[in-house]
PAVEXLUM-647776 format. One line per field, with one value per residue: residue number from 0; x, y, z of N, C-alpha, C in turn. Coordinates in nm, 4 decimals, always signed. Layout:
BEGIN
num [NUM, ...]
n_X [X, ...]
n_Y [Y, ...]
n_Z [Z, ...]
ca_X [X, ...]
ca_Y [Y, ...]
ca_Z [Z, ...]
c_X [X, ...]
c_Y [Y, ...]
c_Z [Z, ...]
END
This chain:
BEGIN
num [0, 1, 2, 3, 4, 5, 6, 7, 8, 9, 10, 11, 12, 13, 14, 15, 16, 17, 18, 19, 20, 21, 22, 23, 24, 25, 26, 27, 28, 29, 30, 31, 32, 33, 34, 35, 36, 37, 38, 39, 40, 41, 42, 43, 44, 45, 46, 47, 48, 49, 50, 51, 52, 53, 54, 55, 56, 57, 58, 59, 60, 61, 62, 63, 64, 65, 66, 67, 68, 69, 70, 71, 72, 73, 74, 75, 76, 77, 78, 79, 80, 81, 82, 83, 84, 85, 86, 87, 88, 89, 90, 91, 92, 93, 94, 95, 96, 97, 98, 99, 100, 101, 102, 103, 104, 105, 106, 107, 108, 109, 110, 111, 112, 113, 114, 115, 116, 117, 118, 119, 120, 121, 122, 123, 124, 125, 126, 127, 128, 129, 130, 131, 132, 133, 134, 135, 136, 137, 138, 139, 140, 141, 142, 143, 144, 145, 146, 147, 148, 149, 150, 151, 152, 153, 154, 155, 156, 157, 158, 159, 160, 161, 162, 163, 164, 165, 166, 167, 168, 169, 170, 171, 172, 173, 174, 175, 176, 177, 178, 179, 180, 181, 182, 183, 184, 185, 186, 187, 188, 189, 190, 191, 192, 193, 194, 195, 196, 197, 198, 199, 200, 201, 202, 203, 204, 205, 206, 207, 208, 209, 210, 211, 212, 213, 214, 215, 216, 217]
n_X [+0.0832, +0.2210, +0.3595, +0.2232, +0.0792, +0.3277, +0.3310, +0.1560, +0.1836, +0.3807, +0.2812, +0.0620, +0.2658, +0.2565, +0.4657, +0.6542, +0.8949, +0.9098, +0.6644, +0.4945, +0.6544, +0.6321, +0.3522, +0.2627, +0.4304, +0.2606, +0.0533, +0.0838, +0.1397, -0.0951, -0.2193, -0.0277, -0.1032, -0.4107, -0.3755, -0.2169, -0.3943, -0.5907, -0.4936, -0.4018, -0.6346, -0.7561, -0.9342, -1.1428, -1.2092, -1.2509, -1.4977, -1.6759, -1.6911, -1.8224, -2.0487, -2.1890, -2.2884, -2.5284, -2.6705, -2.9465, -3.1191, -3.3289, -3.6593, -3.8315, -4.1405, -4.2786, -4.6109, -4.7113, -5.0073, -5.3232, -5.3585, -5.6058, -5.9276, -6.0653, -6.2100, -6.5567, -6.7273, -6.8337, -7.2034, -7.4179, -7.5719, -7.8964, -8.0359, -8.3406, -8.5195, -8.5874, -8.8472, -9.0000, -9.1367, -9.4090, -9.3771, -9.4338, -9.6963, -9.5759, -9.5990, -9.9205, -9.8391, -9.8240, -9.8656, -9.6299, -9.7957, -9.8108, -9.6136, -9.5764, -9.2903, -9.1576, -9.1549, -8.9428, -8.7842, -8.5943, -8.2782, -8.1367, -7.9229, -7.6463, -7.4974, -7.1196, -6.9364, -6.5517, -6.2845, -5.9567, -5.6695, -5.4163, -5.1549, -4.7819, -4.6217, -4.3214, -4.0437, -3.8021, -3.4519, -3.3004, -3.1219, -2.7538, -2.5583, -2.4119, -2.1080, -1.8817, -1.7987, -1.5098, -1.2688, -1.1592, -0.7928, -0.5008, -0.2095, +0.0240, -0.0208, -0.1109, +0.0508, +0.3571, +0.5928, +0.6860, +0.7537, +0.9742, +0.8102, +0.8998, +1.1398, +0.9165, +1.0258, +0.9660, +0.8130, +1.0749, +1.2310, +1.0104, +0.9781, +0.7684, +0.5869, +0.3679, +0.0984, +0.0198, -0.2864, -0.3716, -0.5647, -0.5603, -0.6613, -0.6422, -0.5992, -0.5474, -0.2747, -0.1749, -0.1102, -0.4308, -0.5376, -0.5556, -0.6361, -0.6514, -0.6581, -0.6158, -0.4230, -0.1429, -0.1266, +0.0584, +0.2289, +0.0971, +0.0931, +0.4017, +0.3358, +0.1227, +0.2411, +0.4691, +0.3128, +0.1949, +0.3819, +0.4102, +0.4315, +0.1760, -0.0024, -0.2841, -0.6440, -0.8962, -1.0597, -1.1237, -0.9222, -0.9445, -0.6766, -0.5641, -0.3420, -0.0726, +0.1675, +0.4376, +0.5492, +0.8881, +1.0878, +1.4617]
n_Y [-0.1205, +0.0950, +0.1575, +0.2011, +0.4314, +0.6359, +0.5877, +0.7410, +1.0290, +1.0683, +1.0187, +1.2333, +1.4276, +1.5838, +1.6064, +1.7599, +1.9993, +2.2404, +2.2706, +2.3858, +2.5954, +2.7739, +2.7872, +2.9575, +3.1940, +3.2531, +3.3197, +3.5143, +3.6841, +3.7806, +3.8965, +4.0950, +4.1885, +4.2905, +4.4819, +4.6833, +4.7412, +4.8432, +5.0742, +5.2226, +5.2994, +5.1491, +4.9258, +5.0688, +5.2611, +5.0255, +4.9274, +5.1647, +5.1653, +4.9195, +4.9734, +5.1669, +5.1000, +4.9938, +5.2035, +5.4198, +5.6732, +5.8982, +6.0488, +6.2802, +6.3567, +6.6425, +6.7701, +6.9613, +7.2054, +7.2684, +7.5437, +7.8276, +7.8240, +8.0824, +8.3832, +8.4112, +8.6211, +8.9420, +9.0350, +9.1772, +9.4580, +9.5260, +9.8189, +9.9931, +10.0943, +10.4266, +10.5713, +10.7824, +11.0807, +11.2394, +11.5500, +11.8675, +12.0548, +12.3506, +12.6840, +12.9392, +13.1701, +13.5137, +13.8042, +14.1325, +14.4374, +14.7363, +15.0201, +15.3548, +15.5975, +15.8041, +16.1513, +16.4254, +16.6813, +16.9347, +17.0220, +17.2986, +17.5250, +17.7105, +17.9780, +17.9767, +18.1632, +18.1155, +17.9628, +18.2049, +18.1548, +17.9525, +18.0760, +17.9776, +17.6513, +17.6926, +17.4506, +17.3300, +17.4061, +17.0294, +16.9140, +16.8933, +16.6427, +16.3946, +16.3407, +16.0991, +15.7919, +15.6596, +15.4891, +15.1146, +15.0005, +14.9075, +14.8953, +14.9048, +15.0152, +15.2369, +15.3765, +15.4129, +15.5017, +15.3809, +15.2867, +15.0905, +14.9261, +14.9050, +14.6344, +14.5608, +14.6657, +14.4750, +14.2643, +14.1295, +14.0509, +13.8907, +13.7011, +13.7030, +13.6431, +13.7241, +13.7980, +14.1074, +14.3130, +14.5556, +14.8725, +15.1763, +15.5145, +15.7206, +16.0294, +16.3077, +16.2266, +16.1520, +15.9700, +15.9738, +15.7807, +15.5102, +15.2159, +14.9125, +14.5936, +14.3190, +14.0928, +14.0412, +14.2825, +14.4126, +14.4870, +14.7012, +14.9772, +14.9510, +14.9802, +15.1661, +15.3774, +15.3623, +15.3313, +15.5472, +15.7538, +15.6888, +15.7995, +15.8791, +15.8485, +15.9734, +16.1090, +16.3278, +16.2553, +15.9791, +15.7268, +15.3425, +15.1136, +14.8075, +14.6609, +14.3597, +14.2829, +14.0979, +13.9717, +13.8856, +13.7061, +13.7136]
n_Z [+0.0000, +0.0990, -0.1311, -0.3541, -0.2312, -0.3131, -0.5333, -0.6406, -0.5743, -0.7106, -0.9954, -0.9992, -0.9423, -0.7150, -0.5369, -0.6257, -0.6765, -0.8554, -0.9991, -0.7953, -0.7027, -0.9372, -0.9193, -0.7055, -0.7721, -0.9613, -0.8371, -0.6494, -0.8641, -0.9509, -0.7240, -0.7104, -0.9697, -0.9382, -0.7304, -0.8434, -1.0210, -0.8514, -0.7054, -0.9543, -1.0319, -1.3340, -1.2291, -1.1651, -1.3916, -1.5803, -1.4529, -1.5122, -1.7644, -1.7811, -1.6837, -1.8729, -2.1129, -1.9686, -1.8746, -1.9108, -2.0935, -2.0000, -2.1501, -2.1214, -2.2464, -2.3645, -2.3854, -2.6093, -2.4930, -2.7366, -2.9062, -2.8141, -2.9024, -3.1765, -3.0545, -3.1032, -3.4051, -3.3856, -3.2605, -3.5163, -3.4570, -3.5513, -3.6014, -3.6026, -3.8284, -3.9571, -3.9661, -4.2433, -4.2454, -4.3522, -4.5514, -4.4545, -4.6439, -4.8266, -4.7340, -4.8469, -5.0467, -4.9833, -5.1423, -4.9931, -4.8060, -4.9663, -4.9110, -4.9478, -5.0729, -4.8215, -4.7934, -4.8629, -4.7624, -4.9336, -4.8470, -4.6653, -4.7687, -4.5420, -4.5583, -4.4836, -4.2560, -4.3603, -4.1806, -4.0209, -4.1588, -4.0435, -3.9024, -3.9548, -3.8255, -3.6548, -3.6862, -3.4260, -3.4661, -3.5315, -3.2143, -3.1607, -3.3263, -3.1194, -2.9922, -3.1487, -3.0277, -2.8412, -3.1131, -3.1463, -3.1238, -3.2397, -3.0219, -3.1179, -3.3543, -3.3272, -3.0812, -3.2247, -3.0353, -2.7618, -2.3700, -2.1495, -1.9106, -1.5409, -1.3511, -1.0411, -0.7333, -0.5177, -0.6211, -0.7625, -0.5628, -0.4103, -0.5960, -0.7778, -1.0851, -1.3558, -1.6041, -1.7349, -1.8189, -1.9854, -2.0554, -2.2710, -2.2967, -2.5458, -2.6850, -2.8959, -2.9301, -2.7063, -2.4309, -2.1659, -1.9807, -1.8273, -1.7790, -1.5964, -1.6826, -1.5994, -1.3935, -1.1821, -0.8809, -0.8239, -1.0098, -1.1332, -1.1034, -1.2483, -1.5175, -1.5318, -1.5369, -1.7631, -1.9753, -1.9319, -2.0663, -2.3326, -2.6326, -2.9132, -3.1982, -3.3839, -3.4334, -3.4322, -3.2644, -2.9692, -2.8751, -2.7944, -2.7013, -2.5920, -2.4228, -2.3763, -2.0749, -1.9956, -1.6895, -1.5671, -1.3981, -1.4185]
ca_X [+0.0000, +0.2719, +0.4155, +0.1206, +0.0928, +0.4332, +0.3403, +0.0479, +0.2554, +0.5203, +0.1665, +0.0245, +0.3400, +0.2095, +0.5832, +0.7287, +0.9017, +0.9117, +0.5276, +0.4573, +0.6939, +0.5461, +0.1946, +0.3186, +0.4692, +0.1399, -0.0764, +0.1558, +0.1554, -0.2382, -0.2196, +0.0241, -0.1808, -0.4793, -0.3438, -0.1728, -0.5182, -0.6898, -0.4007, -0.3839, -0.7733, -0.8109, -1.0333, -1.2383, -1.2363, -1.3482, -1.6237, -1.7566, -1.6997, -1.8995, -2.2209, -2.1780, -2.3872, -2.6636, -2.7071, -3.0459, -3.1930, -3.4810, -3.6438, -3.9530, -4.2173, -4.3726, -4.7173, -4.7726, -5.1276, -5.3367, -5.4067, -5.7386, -6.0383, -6.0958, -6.3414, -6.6722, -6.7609, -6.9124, -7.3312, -7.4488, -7.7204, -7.9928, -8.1190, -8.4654, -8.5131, -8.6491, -8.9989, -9.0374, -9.2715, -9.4461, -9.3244, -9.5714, -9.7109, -9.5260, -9.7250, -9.9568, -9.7478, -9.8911, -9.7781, -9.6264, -9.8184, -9.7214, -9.5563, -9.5421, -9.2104, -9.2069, -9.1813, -8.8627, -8.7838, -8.4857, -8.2171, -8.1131, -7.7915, -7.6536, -7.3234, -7.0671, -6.7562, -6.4638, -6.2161, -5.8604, -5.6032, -5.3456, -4.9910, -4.7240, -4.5507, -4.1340, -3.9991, -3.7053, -3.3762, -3.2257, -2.9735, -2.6429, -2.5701, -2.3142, -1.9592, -1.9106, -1.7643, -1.3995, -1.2701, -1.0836, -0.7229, -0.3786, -0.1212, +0.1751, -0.0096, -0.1508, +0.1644, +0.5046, +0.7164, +0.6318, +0.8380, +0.9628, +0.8129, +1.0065, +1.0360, +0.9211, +1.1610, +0.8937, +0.7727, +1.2033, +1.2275, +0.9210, +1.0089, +0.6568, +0.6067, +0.2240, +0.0733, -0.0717, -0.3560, -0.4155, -0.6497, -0.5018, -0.7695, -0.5583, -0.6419, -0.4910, -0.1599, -0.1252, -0.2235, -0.4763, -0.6340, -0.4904, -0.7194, -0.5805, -0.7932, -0.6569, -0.3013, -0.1173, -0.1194, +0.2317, +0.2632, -0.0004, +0.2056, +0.4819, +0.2481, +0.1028, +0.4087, +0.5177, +0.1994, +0.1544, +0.4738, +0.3859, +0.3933, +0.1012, -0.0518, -0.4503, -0.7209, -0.9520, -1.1588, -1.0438, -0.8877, -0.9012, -0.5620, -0.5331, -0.1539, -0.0465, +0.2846, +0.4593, +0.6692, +0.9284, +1.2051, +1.5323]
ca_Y [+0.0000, +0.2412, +0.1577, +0.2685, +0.5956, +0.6907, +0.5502, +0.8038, +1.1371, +1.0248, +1.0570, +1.3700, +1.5923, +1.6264, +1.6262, +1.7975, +2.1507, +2.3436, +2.3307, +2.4624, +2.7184, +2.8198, +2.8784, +3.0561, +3.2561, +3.3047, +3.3809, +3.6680, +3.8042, +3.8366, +3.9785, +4.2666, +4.2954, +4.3385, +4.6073, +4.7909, +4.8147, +4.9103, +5.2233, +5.3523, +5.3561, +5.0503, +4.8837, +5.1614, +5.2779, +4.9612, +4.9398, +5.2555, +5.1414, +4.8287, +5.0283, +5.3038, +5.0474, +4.9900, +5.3714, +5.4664, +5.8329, +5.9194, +6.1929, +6.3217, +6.3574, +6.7610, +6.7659, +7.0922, +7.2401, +7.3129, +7.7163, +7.8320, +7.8597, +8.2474, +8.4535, +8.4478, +8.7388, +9.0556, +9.0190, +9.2910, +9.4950, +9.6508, +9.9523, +9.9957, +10.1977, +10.5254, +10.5781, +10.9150, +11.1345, +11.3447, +11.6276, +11.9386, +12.1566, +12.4904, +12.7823, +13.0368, +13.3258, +13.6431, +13.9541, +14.2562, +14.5380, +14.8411, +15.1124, +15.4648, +15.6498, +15.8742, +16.2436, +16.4692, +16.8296, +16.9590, +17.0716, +17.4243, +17.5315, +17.8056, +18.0091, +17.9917, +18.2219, +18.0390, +18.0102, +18.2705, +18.0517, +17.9066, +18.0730, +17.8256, +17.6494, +17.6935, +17.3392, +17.3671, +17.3284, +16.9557, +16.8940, +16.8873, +16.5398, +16.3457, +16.2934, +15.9465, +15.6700, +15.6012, +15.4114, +15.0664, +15.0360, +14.8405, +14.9923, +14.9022, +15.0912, +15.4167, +15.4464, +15.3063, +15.5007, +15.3092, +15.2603, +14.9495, +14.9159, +14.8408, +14.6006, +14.6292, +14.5731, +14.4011, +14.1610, +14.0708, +13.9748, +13.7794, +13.6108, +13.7232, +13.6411, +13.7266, +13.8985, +14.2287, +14.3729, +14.7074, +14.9505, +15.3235, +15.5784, +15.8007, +16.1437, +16.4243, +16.1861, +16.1270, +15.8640, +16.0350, +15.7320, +15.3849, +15.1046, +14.7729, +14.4689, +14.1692, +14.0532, +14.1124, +14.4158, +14.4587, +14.5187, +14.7761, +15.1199, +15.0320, +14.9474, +15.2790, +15.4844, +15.3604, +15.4065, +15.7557, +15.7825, +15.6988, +15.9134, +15.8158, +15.9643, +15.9622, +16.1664, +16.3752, +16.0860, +15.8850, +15.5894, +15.2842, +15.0012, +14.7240, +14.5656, +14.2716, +14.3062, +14.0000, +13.9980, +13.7584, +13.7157, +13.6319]
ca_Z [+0.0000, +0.0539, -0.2505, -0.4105, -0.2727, -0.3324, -0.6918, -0.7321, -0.5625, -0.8608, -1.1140, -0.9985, -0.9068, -0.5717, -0.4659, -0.7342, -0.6283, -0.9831, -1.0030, -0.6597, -0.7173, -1.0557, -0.8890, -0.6014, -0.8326, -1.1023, -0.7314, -0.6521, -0.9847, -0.9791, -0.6250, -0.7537, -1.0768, -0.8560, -0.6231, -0.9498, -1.0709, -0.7417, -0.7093, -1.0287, -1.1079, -1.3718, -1.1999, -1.1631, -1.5593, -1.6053, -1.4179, -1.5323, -1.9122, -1.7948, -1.6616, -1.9521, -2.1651, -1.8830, -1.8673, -2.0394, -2.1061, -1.9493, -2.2476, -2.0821, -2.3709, -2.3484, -2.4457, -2.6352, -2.5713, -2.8320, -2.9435, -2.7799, -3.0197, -3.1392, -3.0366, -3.1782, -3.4090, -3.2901, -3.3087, -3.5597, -3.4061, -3.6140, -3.5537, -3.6179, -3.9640, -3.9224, -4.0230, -4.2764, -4.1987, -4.4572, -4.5252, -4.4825, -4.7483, -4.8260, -4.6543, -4.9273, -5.0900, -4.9374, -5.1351, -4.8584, -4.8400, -5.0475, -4.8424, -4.9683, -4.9865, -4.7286, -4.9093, -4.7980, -4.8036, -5.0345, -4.7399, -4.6809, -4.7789, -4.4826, -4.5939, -4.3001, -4.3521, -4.3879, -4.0307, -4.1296, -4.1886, -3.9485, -3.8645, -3.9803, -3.7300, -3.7193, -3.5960, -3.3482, -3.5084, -3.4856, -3.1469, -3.2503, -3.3404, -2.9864, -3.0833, -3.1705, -2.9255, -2.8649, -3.1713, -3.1083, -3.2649, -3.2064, -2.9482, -3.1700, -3.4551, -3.2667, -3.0690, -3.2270, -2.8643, -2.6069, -2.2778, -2.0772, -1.7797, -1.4653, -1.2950, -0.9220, -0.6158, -0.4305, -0.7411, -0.7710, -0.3545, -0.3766, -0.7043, -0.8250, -1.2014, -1.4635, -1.6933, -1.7150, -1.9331, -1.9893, -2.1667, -2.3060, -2.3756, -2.6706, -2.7198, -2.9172, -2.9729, -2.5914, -2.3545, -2.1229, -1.8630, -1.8187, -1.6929, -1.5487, -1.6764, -1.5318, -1.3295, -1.0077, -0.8295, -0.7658, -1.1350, -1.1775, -1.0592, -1.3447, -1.6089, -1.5617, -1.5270, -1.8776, -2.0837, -1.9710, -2.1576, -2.4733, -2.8169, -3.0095, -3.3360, -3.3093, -3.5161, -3.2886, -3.2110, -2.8923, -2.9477, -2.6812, -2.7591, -2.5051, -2.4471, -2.2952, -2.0274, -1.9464, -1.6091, -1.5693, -1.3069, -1.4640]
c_X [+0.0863, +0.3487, +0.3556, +0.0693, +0.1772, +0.4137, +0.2532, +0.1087, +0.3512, +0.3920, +0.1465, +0.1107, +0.3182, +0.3591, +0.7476, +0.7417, +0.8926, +0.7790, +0.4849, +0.5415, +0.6538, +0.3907, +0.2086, +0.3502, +0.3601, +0.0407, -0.0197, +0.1689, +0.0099, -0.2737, -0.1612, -0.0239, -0.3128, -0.4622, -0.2953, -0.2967, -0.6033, -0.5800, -0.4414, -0.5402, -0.8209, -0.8709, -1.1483, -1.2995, -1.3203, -1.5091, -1.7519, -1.7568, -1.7973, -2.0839, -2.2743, -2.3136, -2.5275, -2.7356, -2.8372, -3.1067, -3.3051, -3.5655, -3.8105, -4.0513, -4.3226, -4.4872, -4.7431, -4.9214, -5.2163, -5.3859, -5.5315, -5.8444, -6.0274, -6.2170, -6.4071, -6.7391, -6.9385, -7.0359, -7.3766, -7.5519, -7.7831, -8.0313, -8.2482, -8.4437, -8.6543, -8.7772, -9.0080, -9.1598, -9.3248, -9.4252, -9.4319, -9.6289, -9.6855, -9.6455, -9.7627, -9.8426, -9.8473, -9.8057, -9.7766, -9.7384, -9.7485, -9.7451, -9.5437, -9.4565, -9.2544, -9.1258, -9.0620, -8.8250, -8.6510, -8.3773, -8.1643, -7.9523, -7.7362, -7.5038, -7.3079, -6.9566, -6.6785, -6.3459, -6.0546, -5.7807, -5.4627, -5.1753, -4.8896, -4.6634, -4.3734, -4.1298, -3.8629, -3.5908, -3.3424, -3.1014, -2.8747, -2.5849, -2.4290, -2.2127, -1.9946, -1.7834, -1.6068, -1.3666, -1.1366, -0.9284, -0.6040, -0.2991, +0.0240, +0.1607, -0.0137, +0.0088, +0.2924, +0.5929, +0.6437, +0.7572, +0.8416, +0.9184, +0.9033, +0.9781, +1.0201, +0.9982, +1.0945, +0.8600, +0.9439, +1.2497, +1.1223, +0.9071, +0.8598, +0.6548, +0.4206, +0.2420, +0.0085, -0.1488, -0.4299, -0.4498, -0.5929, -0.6453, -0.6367, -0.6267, -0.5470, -0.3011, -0.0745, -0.2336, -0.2847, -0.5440, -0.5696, -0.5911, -0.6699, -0.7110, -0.7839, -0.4464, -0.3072, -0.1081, -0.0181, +0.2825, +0.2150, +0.0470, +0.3196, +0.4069, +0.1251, +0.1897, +0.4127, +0.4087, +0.1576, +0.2872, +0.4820, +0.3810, +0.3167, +0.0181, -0.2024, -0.4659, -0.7654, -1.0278, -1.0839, -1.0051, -0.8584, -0.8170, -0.5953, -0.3678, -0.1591, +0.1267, +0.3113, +0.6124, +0.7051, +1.0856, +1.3224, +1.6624]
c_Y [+0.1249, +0.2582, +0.2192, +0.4378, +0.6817, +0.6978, +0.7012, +0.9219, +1.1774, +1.1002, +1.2028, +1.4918, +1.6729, +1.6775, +1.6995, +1.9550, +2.2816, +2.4045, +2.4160, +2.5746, +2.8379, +2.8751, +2.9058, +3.1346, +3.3639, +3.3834, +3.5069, +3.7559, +3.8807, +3.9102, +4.1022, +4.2881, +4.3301, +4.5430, +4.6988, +4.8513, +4.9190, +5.0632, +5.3012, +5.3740, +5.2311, +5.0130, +4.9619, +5.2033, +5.1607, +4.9220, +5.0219, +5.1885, +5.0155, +4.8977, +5.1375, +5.2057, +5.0468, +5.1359, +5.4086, +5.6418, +5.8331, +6.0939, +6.1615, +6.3797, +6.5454, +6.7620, +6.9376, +7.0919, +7.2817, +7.4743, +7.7483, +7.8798, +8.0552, +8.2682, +8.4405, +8.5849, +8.8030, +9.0173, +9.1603, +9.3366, +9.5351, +9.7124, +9.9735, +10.1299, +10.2793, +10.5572, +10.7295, +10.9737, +11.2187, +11.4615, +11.7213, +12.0613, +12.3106, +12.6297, +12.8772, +13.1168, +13.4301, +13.7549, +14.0778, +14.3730, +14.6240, +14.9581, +15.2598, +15.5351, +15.7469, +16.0349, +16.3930, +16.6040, +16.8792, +17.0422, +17.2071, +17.4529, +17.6907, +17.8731, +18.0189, +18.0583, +18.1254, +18.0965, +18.0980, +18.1070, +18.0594, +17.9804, +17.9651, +17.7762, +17.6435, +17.5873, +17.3875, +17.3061, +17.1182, +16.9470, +16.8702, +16.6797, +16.4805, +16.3114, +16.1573, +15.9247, +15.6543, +15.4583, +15.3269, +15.0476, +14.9591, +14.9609, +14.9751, +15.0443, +15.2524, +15.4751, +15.4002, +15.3520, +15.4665, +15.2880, +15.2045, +14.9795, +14.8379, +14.7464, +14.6314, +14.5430, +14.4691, +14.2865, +14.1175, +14.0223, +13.8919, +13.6735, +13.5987, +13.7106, +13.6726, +13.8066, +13.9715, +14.2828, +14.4793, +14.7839, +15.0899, +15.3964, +15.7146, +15.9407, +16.2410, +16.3387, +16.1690, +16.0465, +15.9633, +15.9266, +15.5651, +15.3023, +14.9657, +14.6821, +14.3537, +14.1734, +14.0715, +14.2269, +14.4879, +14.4955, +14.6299, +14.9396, +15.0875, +15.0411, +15.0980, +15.3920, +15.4778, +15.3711, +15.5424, +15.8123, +15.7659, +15.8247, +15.8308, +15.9487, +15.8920, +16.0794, +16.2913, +16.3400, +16.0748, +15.7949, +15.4874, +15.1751, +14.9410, +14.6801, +14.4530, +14.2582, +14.1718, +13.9941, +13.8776, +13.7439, +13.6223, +13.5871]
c_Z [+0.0000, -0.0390, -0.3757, -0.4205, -0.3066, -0.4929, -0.7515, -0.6888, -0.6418, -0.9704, -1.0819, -0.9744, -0.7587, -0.4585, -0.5399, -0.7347, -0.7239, -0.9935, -0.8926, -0.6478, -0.8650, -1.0083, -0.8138, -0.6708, -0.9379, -0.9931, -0.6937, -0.7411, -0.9810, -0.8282, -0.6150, -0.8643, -1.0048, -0.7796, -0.7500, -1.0043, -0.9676, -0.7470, -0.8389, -1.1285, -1.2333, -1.4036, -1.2174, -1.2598, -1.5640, -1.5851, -1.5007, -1.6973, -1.9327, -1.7675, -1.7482, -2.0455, -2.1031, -1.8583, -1.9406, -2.0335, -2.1204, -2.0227, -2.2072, -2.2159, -2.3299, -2.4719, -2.4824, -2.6132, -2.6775, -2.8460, -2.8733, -2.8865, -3.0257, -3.1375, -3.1397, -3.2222, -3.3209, -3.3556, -3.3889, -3.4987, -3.4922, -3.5969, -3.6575, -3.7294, -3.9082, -4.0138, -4.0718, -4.2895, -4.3051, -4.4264, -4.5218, -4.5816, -4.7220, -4.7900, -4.7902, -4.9675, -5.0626, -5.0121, -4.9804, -4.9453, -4.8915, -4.9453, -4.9415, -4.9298, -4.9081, -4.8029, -4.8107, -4.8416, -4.8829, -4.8787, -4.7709, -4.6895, -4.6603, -4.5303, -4.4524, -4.3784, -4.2717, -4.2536, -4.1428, -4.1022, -4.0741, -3.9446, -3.9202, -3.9067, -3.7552, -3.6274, -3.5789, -3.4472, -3.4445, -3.3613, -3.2438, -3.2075, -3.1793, -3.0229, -3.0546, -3.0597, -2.9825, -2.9701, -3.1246, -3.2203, -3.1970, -3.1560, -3.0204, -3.2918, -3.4317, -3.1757, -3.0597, -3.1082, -2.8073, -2.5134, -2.2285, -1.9841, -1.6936, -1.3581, -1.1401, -0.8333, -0.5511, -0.5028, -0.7367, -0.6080, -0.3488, -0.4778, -0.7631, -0.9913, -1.2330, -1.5689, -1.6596, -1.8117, -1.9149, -2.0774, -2.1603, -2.3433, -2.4282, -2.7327, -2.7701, -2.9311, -2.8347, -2.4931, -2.2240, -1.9630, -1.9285, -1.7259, -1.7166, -1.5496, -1.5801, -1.4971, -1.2033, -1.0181, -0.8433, -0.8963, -1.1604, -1.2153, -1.2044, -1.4783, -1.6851, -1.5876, -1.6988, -1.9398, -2.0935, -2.0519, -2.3157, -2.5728, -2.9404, -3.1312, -3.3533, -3.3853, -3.4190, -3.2150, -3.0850, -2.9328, -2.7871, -2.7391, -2.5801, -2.5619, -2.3327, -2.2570, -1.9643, -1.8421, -1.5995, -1.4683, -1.3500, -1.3723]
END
């Protein structure tokens, strides 16, 4: 008998170390292809690529209503036809009585003497007409001398710099009235100084020139 089983452990390999190391070997491989799949997702793809078929779309069916009937036309009314009435016969022709003109006297003619006749009136001479209005005119052209203005001590200590604009009224070929439009103050005093200096040539008219003075601290 134990010749026998030794005989059949010989048949089946039951004692035979190559095979048993061969599937030890094939069970470890499918235990690290396993886990390779479970890590890097795999398994998982697959899955989903297996239930992608079973998936169905659920397409809800919308029942359009139908339009609502239209209104039923408007009911015509009739209005009751007007019943004509006869019309009524035109009244007699009565001629007017006849009137007699009424019978008028020829009017009297009265002489009137005639009123004398009127003085003539003398109208007052005409006023004498208002001289005319200062005419406007360039200050380079009305008066080629002109004089620098200076500048002021107080404007050069305070390091004051603008412009100045000023109106000439020109009479008789001399400046007569200086008006300051627009700047600083501190300018104003030379600005006048030097325009009353001017030599200008002028009609007998007035003449008003504007200039523009530009101070500048060098």
């Amino acid at each position: 008998m134990t010749t026998a089983t030794v005989h059949d452990r010989r048949r089946y390999g039951a004692t035979d170390p190559k095979r048993r190391t061969i599937g030890w070997i094939i069970v470890a491989l499918l235990h690290v292809l396993i886990a390779w799949a479970l890590i890097t997702g795999t398994a998982r793809k697959g899955l989903e690529l297996i239930k992608k078929p079973m998936e169905a779309a659920v397409i809800q069916e919308v029942n359009i209503p139908p339009p609502p009937p239209p209104p039923p036309p408007p009911k015509k009314i009739e209005q009751p036809k007007q019943i004509e009435q006869p019309k009524a016969p035109p009244p007699p022709f009565i001629p007017p009585p006849e009137v007699a003109p009424p019978t008028t006297s020829a009017p009297v003619i009265e002489s009137v003497p005639a009123p004398p006749p009127a003085p003539p009136v003398i109208a007052p001479p005409p006023p004498p007409a208002a001289p005319p209005g200062p005419v406007r005119g360039e200050m380079g052209v009305v008066c080629p001398q002109q004089a620098k203005p200076e500048m002021p001590r107080q404007a050069l200590r305070e390091g004051t710099e603008g412009v100045v604009v000023a109106q000439a009224l020109i009479r008789d070929g001399q400046v007569r009235e200086v008006t300051i439009l627009s700047g600083p103050r501190v300018f104003h005093s030379a600005v006048r100084t030097a325009m009353m200096q001017y030599r200008c040539v002028s009609g007998p008219g007035d003449v008003l020139a504007t200039q523009e003075f530009a101070f500048k601290v060098e």
